[in-house]
VOPA-577226 format. One record per residue: x, y, z of N, C-alpha, C in turn; residue in one letter. Coordinates in nm, 3 decimals. Layout:
N
      n.x      n.y      n.z     ca.x     ca.y     ca.z      c.x      c.y      c.z  residuo
        X        Y        Z        X        Y        Z        X        Y        Z        a
...
//
This chain:
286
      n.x      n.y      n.z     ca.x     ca.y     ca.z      c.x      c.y      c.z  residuo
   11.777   14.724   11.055   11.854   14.679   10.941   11.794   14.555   10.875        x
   11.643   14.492   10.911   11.618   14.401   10.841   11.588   14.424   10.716        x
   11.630   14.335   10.631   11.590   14.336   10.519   11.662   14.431   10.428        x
   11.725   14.517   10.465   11.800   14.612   10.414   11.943   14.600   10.344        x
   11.899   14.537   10.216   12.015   14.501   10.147   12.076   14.594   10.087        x
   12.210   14.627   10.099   12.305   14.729   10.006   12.196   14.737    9.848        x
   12.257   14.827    9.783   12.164   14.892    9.657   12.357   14.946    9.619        x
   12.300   14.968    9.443   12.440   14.964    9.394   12.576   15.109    9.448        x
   12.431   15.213    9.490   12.500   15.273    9.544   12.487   15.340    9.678        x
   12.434   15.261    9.735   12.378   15.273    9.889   12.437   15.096    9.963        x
   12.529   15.143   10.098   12.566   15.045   10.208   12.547   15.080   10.328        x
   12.420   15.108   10.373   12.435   15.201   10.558   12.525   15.082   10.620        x
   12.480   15.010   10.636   12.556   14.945   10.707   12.700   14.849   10.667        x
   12.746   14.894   10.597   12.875   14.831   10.544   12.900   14.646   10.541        x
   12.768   14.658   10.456   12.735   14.490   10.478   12.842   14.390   10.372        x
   12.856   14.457   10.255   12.956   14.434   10.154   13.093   14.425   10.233        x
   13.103   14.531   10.291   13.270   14.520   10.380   13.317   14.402   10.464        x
   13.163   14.384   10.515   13.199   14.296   10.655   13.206   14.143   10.614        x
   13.104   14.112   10.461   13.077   14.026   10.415   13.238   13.936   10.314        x
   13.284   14.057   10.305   13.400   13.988   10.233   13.530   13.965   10.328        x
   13.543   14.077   10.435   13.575   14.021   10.545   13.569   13.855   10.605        x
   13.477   13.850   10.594   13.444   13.690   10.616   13.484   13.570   10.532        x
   13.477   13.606   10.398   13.511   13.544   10.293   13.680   13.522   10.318        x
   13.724   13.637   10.345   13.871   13.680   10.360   13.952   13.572   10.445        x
   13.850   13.588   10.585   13.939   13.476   10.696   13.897   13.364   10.625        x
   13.804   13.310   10.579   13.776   13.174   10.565   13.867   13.108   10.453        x
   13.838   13.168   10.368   13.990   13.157   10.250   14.155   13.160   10.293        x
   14.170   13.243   10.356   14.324   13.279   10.368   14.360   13.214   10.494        x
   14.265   13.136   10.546   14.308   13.055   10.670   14.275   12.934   10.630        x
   14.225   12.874   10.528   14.180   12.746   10.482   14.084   12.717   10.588        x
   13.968   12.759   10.606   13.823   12.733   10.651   13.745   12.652   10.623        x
   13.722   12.549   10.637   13.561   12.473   10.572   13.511   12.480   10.632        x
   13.391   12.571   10.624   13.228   12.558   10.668   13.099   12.478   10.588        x
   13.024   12.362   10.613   12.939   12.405   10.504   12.787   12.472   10.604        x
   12.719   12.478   10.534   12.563   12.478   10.599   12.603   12.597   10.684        x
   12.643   12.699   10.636   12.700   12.873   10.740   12.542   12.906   10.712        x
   12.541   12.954   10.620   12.417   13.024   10.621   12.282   12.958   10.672        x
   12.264   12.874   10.609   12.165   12.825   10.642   12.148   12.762   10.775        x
   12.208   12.697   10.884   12.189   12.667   11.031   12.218   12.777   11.088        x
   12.305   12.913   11.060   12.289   13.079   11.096   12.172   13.138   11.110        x
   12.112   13.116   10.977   11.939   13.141   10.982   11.849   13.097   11.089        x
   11.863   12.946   11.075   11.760   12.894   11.151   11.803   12.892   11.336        x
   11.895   12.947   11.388   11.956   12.932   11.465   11.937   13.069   11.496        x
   11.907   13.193   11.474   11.878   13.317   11.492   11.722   13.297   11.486        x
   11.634   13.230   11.385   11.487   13.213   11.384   11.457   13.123   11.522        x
   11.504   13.027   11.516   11.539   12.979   11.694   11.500   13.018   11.806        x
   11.588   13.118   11.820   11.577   13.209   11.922   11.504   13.325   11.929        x
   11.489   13.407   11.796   11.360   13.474   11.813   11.237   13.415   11.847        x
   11.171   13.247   11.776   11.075   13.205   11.858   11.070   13.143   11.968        x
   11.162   13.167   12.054   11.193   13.086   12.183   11.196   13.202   12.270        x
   11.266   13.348   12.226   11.272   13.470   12.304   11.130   13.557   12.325        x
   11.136   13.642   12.368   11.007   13.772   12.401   10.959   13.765   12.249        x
   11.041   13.791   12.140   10.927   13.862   12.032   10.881   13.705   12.009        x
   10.952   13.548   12.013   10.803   13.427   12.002   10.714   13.468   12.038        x
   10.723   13.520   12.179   10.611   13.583   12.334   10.504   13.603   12.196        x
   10.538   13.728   12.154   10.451   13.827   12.137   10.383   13.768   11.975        x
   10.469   13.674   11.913   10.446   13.661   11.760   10.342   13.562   11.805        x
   10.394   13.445   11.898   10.266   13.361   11.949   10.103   13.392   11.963        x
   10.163   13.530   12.022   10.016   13.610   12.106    9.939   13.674   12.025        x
    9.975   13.698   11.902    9.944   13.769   11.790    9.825   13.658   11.702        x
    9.942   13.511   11.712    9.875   13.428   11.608    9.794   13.344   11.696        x
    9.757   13.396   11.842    9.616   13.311   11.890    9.527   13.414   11.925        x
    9.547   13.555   11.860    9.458   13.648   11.972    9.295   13.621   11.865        x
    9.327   13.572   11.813    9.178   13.604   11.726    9.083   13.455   11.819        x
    9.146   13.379   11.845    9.076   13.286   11.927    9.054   13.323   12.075        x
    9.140   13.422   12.135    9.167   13.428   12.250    8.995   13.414   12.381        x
    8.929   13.536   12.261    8.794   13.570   12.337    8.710   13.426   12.365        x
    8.734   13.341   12.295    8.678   13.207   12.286    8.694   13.123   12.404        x
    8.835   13.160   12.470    8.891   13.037   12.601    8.830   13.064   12.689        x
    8.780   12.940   12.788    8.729   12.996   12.936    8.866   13.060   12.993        x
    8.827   13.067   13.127    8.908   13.157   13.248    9.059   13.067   13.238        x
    9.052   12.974   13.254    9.111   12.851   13.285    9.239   12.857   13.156        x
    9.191   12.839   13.027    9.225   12.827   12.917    9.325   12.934   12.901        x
    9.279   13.077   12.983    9.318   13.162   12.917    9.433   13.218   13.015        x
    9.395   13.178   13.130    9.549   13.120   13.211    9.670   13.030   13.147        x
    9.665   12.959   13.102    9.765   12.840   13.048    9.799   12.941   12.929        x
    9.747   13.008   12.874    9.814   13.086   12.737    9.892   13.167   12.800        x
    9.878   13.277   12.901    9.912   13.328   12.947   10.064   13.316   13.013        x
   10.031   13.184   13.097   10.147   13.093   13.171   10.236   13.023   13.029        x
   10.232   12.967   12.913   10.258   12.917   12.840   10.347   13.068   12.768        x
   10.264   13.186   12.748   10.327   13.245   12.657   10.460   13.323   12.738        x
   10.436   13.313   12.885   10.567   13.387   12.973   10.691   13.326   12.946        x
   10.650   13.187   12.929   10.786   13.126   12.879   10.877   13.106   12.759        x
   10.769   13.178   12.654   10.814   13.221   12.538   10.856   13.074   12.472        x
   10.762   13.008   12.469   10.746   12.870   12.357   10.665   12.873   12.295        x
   10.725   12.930   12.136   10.615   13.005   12.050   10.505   12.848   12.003        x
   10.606   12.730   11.997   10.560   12.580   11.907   10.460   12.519   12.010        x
   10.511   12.534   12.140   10.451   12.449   12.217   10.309   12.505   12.260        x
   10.317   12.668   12.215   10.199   12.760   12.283   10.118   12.677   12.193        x
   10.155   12.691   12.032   10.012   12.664   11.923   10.021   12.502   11.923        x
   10.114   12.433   11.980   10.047   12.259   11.987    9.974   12.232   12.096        x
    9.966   12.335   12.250    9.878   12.323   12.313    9.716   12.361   12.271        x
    9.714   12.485   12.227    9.595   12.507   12.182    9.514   12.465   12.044        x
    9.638   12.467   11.987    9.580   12.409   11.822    9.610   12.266   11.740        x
    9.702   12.196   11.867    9.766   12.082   11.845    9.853   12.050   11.764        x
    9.915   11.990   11.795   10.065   11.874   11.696   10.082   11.943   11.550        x
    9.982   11.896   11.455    9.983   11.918   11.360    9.983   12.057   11.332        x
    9.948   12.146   11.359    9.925   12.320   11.369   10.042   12.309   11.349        x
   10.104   12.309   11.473   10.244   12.329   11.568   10.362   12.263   11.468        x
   10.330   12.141   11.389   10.461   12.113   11.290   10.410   12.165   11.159        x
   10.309   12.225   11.116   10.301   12.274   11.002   10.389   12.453   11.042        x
   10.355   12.484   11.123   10.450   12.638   11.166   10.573   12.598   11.144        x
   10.650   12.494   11.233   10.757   12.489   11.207   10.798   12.438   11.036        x
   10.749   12.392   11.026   10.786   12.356   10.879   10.752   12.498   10.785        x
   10.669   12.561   10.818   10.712   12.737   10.760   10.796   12.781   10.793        x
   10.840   12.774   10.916   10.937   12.851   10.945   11.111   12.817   10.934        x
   11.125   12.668   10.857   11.208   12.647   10.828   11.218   12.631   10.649        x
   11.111   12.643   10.651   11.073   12.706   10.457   11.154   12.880   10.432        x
   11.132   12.942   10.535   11.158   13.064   10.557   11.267   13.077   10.567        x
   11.317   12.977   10.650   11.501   13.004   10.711   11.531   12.933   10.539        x
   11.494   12.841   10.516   11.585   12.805   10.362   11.594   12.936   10.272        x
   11.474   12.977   10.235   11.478   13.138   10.138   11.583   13.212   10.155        x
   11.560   13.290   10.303   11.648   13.355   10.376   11.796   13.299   10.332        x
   11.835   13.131   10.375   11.951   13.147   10.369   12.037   13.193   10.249        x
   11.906   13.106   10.137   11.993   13.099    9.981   12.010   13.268    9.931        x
   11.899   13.316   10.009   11.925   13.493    9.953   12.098   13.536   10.031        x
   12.111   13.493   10.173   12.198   13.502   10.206   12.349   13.500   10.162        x
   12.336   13.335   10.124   12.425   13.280   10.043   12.465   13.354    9.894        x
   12.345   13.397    9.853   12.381   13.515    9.700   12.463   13.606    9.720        x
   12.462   13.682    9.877   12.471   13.741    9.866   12.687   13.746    9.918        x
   12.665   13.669    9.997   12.848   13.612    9.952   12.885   13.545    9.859        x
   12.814   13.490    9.780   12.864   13.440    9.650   12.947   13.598    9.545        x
   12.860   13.651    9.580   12.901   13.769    9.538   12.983   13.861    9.553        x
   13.009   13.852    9.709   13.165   13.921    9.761   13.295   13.824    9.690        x
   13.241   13.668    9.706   13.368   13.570    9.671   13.393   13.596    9.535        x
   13.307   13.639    9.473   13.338   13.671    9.314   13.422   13.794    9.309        x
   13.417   13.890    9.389   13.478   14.019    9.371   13.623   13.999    9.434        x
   13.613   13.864    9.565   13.760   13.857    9.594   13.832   13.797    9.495        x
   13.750   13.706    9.391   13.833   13.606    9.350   13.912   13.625    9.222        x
   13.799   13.800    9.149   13.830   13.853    9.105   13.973   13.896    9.066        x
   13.977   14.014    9.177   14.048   14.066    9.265   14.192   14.013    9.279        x
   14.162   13.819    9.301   14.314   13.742    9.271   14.297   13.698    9.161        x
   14.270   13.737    9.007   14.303   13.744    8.910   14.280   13.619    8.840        x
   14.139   13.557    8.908   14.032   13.426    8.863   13.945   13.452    8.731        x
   13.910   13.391    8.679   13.860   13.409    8.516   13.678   13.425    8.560        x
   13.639   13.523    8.510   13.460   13.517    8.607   13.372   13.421    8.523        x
   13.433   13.330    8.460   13.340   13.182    8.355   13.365   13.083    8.475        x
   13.498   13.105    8.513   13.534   12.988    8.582   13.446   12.996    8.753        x
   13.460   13.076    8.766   13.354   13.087    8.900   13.228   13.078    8.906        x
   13.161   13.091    8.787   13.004   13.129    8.709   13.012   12.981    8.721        x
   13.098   12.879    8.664   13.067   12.742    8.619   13.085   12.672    8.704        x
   13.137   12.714    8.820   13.135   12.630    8.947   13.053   12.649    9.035        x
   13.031   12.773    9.071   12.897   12.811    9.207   12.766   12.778    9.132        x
   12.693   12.759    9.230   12.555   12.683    9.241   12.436   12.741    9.367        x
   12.368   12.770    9.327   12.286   12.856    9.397   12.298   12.794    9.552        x
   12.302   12.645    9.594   12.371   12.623    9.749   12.471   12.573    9.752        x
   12.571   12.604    9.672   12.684   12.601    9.692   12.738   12.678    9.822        x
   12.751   12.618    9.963   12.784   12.696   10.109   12.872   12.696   10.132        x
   13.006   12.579   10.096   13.159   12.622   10.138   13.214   12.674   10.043        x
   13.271   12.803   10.085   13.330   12.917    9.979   13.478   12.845    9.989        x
   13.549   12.759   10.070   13.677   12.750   10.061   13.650   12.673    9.911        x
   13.585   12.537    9.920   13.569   12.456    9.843   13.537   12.527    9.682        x
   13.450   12.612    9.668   13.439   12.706    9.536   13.545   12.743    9.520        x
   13.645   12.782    9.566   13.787   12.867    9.587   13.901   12.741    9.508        x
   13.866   12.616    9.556   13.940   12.509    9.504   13.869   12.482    9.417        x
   13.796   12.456    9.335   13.741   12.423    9.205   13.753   12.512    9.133        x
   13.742   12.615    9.144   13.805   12.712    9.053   13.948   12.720    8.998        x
   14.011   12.699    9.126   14.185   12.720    9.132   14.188   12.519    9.031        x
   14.147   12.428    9.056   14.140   12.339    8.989   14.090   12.276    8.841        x
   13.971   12.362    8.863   13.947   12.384    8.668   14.032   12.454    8.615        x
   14.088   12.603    8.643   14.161   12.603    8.604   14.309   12.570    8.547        x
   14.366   12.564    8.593   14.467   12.415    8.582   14.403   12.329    8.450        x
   14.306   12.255    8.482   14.325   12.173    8.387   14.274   12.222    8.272        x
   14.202   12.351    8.249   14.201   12.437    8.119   14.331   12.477    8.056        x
   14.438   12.494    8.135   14.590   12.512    8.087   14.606   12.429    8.015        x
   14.529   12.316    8.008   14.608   12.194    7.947   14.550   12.140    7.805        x
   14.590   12.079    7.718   14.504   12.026    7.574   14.455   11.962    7.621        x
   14.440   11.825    7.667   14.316   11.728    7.726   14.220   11.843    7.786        x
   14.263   11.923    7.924   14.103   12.009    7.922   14.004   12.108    7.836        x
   14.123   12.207    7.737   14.066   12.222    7.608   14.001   12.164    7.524        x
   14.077   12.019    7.502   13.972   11.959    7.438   13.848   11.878    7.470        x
   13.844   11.900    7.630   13.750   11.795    7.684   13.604   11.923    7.688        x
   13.709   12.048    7.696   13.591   12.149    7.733   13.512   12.161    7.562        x
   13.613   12.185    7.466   13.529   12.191    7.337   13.408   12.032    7.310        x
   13.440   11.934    7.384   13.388   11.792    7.340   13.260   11.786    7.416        x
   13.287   11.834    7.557   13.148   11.843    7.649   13.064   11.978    7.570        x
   13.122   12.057    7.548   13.032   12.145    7.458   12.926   12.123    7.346        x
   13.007   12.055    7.304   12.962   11.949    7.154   12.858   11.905    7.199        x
   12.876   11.755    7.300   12.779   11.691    7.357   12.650   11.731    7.420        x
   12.704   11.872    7.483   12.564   11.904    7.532   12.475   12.004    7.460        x
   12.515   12.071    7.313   12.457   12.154    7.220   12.384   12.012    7.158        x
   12.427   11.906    7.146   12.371   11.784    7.056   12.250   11.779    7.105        x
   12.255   11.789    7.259   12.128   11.741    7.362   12.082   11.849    7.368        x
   12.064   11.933    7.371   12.021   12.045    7.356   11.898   12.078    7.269        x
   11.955   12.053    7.152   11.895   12.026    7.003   11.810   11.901    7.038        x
   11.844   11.824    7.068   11.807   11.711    7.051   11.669   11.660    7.157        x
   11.703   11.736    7.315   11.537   11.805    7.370   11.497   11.901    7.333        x
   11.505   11.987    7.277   11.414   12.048    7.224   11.322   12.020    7.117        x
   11.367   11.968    7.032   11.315   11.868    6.969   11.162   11.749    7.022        x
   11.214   11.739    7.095   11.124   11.576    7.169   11.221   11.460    7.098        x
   11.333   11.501    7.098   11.398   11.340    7.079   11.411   11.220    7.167        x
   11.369   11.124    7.186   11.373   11.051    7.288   11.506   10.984    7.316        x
   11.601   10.991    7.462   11.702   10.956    7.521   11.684   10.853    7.634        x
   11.744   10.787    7.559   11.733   10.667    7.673   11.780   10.682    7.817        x
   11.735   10.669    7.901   11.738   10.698    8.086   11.870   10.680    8.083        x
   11.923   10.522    8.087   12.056   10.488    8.064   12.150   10.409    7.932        x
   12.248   10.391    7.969   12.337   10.354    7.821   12.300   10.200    7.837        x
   12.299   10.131    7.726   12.264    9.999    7.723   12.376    9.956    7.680        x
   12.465    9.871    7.737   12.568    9.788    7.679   12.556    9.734    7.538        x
   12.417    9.642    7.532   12.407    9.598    7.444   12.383    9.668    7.320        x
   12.327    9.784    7.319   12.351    9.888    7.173   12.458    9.981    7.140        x
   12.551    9.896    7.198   12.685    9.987    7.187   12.748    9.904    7.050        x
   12.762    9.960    6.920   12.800    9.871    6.830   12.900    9.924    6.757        x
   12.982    9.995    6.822   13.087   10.083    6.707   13.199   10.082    6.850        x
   13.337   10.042    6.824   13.433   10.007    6.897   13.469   10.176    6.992        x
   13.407   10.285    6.931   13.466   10.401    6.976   13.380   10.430    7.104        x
   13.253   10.388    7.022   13.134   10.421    7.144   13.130   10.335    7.338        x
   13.179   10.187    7.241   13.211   10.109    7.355   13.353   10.189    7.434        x
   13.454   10.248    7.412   13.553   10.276    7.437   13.518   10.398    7.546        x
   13.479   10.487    7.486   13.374   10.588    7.553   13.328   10.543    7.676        x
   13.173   10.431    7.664   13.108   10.411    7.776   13.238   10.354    7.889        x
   13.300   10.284    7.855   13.407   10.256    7.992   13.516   10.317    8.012        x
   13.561   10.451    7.923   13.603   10.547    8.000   13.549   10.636    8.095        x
   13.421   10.669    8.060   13.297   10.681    8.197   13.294   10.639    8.279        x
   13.275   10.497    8.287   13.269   10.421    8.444   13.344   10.441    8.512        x
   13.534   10.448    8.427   13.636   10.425    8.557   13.638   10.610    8.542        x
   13.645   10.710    8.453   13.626   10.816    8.491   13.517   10.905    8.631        x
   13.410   10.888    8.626   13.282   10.898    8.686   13.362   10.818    8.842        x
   13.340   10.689    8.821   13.425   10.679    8.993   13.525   10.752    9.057        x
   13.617   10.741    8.979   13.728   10.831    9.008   13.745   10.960    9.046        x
   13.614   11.052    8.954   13.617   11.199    8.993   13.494   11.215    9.117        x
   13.407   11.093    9.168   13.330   11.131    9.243   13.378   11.080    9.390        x
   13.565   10.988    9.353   13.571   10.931    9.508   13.653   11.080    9.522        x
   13.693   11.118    9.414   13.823   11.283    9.425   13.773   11.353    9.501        x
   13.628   11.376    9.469   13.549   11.539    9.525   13.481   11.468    9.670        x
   13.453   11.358    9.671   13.401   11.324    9.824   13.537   11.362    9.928        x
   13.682   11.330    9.880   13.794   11.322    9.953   13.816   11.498    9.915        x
   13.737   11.611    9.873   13.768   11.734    9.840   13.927   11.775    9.787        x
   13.969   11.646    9.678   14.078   11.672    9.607   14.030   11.705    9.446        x
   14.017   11.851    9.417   13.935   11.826    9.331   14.038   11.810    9.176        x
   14.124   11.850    9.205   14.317   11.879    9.128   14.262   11.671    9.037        x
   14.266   11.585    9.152   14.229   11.474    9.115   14.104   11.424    9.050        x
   14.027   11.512    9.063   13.870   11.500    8.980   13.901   11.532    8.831        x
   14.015   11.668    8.862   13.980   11.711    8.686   14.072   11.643    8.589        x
   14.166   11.543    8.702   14.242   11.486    8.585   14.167   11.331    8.532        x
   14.089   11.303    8.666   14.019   11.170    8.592   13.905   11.203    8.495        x
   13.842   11.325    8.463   13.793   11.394    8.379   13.846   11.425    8.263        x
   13.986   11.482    8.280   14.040   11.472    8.137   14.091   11.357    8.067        x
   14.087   11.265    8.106   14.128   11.124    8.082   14.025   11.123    7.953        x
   13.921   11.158    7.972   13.793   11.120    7.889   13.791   11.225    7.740        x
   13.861   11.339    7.778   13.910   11.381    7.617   13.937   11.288    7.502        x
   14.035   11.197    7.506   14.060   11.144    7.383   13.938   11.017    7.325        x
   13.895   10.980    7.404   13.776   10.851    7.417   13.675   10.956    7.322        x
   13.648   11.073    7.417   13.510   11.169    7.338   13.572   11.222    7.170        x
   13.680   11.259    7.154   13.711   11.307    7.049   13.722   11.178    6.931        x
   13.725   11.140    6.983   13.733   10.950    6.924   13.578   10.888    6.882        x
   13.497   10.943    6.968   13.323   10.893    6.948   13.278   10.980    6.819        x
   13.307   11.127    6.843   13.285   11.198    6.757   13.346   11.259    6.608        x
   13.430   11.159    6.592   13.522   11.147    6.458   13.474   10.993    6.404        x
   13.419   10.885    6.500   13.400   10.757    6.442   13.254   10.766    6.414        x
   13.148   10.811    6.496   13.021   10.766    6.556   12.923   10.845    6.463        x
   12.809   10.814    6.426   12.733   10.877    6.397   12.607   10.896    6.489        x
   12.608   10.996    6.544   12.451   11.018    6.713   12.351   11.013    6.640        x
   12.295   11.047    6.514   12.221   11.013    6.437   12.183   10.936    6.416        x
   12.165   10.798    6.461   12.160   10.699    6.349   12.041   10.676    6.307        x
   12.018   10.579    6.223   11.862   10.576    6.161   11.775   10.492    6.286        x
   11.871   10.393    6.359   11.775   10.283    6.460   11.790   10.375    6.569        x
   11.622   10.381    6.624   11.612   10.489    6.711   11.629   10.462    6.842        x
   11.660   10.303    6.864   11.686   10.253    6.989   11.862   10.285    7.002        x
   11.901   10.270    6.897   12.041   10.303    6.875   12.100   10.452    6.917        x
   11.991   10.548    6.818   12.024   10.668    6.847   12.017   10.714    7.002        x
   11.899   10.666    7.057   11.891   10.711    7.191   11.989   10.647    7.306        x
   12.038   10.559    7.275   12.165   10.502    7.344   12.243   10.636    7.334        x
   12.296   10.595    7.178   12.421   10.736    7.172   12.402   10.902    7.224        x
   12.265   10.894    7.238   12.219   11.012    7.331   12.239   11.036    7.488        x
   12.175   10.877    7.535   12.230   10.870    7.651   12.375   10.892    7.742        x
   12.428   10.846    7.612   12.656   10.845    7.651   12.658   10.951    7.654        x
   12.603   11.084    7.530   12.643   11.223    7.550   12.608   11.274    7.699        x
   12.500   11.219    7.766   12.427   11.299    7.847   12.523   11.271    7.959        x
   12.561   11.126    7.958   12.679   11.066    8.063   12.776   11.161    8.091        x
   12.853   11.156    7.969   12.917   11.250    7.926   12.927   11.463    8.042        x
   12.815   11.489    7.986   12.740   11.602    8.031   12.739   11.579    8.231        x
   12.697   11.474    8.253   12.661   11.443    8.374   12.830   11.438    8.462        x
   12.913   11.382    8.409   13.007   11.366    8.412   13.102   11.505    8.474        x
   13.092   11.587    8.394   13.141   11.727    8.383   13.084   11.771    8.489        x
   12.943   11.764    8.523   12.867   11.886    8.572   12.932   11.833    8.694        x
   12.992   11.724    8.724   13.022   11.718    8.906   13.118   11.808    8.923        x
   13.180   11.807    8.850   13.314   11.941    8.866   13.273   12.090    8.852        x
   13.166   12.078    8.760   13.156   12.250    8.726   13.017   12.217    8.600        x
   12.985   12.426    8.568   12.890   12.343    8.429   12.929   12.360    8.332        x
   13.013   12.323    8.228   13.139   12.363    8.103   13.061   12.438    8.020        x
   12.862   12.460    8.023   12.820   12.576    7.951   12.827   12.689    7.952        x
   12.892   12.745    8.103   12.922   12.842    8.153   13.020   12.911    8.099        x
   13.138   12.801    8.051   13.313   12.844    8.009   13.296   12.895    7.920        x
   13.391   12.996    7.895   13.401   13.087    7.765   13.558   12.982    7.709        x
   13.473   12.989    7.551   13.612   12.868    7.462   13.545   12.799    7.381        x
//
């Protein structure tokens, strides 16, 4: 069954079934896992190079030297490979460095593996979440290619939504939209954006109003999601609706001083940066 991923209309092994199964308990029992897949991986790669097939994968990747060892030499491979220490076989013979460049493939390998893994329940959680009658923008705009705790996707979803019910998140979702089509335009271009916002080129009362609804916004939604309340992220997020709708009725992002403009570039991007901790609002349909 390696490698043998379901096809749209082929499952020998009822991998889809078992996979949402899993999704199932972890959700409906309030589960947090993170790092499933990926320490699963490397924790099965583990033990295959520690078990008989290391034995044999070892024996494989020294036989081209083998004819080379005296009598002696070729004892200790021998004795070395019975014990099935695939790392220690090639740092004896090929040394340290050999021996951590393998492992560092082979945990290059377990990462691939996992994130293919991880796709591949991202994908059952979409069909459960479906299923409970979740909007598929709103799940699109929250999962993230290692995104690993499915409970936690399960609550950001159930939490953006919510605050899309509401006019502050409507309008915060049409305002981050705004902001990031501006930037958009505006790299593609080669417009230059300043790294960060400069206090001091803040010269229009709306813009200043803006940058320090950011600061106490931005803290607020990043102590929410460290404490995995995310209900509390999206409201210190919507706080920032009326500030943004306020920049963009007073402000001109244009301006002619280009140290200026790239400030007001920078706030949008804040702005943008802002959002994306919760979700990516380019995703939302609205």
């Amino acid at each position: 069954a390696i490698d043998e991923k379901p096809t749209g209309s082929k499952d020998p092994f009822a991998l889809r079934r078992a996979a949402l199964g899993v999704v199932r308990i972890l959700i409906e029992n309030g589960i947090s896992l993170t790092h499933i897949a990926e320490d699963g991986v490397k924790r099965a790669l583990g033990a295959f190079m520690s078990g008989t097939f290391g034995t044999v994968f070892a024996h494989l990747y020294l036989r081209d030297m083998e004819s080379d060892l005296n009598s002696i030499e070729r004892l200790e491979l021998k004795g070395l490979l019975s014990k099935g220490t695939f790392k220690e076989t090639i740092a004896h013979f090929l040394g340290e460095e050999a021996a951590t460049e393998v492992a560092a493939q082979t945990n290059a390998k377990a990462r691939f593996i996992a994130l293919d893994l991880l796709s591949f329940f991202h994908d059952r959680l979409k069909v459960y979440l479906r299923d409970n009658g979740a909007r598929h923008d709103l799940i699109d705009a929250v999962i993230s290619e290692d995104s690993d705790d499915l409970l936690q996707i399960v609550r950001r979803v159930e939490a953006l939504e919510k605050l899309l019910e509401t006019e502050d998140g409507k309008n915060l979702l049409a305002g981050t939209k705004r902001a990031a089509n501006i930037l958009a335009a505006e790299e593609k271009k080669g417009t230059r954006i300043a790294d960060s916002v400069e206090a001091a080129f803040l010269n229009d009362s709306a813009e200043k109003t803006l940058f320090e609804a950011l600061n106490q916004a931005e803290n607020k939604a990043a102590q929410a999601i460290q404490n995995e309340d995310f209900s509390t992220a999206m409201v210190a997020l919507g706080a920032l609706r009326e500030p943004i709708d306020s920049f963009f009725e007073k402000v001109l992002v244009n301006d002619q001083d280009e140290a200026v403009r790239a400030n007001r570039l920078a706030l949008l991007a804040r702005v943008r940066a802002a959002t994306n901790q919760v979700a990516d609002f380019s995703k939302i349909a609205g």
